[in-house]
N, C-alpha and C positions, 0 to 999 in steps of 0.2 A: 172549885167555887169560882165563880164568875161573879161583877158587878151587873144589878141591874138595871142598868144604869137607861137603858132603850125602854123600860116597860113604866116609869115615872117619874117625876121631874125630882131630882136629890133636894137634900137637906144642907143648908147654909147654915153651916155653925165656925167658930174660932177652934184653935188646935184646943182649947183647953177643954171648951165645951164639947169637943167629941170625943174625947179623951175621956170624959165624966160620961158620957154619954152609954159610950161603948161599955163602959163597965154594968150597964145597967140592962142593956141591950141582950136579947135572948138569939141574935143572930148576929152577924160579925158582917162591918161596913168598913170600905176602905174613906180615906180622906183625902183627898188632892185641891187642894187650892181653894180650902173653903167649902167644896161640897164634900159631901157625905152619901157614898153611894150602896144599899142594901146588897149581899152577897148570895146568891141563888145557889140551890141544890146543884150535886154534879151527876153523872151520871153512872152507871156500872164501868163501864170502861173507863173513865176517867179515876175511878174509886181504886180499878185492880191495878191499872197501869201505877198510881200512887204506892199503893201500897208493895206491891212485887220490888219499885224503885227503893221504896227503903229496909225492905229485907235485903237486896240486893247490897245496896252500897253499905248498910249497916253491916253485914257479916263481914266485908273488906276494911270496915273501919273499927272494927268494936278493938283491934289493939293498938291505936292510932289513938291522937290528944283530939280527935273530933265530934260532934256530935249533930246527930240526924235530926229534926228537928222538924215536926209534920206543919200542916198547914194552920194549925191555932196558934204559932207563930208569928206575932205581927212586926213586919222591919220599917224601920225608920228610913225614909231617906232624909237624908241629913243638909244635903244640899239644896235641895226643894220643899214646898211644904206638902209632904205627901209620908201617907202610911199606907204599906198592902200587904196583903198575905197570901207570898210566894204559896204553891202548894208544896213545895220539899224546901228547910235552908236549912243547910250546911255550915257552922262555925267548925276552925280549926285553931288552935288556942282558947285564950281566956273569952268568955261570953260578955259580948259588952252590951249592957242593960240604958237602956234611953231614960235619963235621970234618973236612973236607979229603980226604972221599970220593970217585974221581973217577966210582964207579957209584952214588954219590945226591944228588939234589938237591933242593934246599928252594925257590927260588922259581919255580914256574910260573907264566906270565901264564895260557898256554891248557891248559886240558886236555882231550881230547878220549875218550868212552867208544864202542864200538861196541856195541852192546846186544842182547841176547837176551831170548827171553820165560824165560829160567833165570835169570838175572843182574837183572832186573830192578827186584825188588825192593830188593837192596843199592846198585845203581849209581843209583838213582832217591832214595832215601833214606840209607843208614848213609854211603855215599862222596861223597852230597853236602854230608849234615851234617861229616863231615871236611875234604873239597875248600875248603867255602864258611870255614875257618877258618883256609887260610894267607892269609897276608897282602897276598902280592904277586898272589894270583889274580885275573883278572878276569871269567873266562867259563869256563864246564862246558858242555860241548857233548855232549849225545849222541846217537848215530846207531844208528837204527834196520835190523835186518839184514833182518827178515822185511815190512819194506816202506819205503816213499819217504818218510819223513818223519825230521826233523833239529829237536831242542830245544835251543834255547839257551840259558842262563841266565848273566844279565849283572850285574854289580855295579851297585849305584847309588852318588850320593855317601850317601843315607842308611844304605847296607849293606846296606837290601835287594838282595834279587835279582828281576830280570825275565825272565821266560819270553817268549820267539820261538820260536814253531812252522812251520816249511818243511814241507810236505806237496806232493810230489807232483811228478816229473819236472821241470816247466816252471818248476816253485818255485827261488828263490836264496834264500841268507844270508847278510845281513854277520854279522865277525868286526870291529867297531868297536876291540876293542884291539891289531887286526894290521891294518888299513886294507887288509881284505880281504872277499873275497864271492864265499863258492861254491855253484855251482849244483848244485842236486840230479843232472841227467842227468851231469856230471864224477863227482860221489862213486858213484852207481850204475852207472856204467861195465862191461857184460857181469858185473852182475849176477844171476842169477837166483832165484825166488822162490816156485819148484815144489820146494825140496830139503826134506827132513827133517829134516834133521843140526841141531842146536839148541844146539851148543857154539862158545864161542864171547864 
């Protein structure tokens, strides 16, 4: 799911009034700073990529305190006035609910982006300068639709973050803060890479 945020001019409302909003809303809009931006279809590939990713780490996690957590998902960031919906997050612990929200949540370990060359620019920069400012994160992981490569980017104790790059079918990655490691040919699973369609 992507904002569409290029195809017309957003919605200016308060966190409360979109918060009332959403609830009423038949499609799911992120918030940043006052505007309110409509969230677009994805594509097939961005659909299986998704879903392969949480059969994947769900089967590594089902004896693990974590849980998988699809993209109706909405996270707080807590630090800015912004709400999105990761397409994969990951809590590992207790679920911490935004004023006792039981549709948002504030501490992700993992977040996981499926990426488009449309999306790319915000998901690579504006949502990582957000992502890398909640507290309990540990890893932005994003996954590329239009080929075989997976970025990770890992907290350090200094707060830096470090970039791991998987490229290429025969490629894996660990997820160091889920004591997990997947393999590129799992997350591309009847993929294909001949399509158009660039939403997503």
């Amino acid at each position: 799911m992507v904002a569409a945020s290029n195809l017309e001019e957003p919605l200016r409302m308060t966190e409360a009034e979109y918060l009332a909003f959403e609830e009423r809303s038949e499609i799911k809009h992120e918030f940043v700073n006052g505007e309110v931006f409509a969230m677009t279809g994805a594509s097939t590939n961005h659909n299986l990529i998704c879903s392969n990713t949480i059969v994947t780490l769900g089967s590594q996690l089902a004896d693990k305190d974590c849980f998988v957590l699809t993209s109706d998902t909405r996270v707080k960031v807590q630090s800015k006035r912004r709400y999105r919906y990761p397409d994969i997050t990951i809590i590992c612990g207790q679920i911490q609910h935004f004023n006792n929200r039981v549709d948002t949540v504030t501490n992700p370990t993992v977040l996981i982006k499926v990426l488009s060359p449309s999306t790319a620019v915000v998901d690579l920069n504006q949502k990582f300068d957000e992502y890398t400012q909640i507290a309990a994160l540990q890893e932005y992981v994003i996954i590329a639709q239009d080929e075989t490569k997976i970025r990770r980017f890992l907290r350090q104790d200094s707060g830096d973050w470090l970039l791991t790059q998987a490229i290429g079918l025969d490629a894996s990655l660990e997820l160091p803060s889920l004591g997990c490691n997947i393999a590129l040919a799992d997350i591309y699973r009847k993929v294909t890479f001949d399509l158009s369609d660039d939403t997503g």
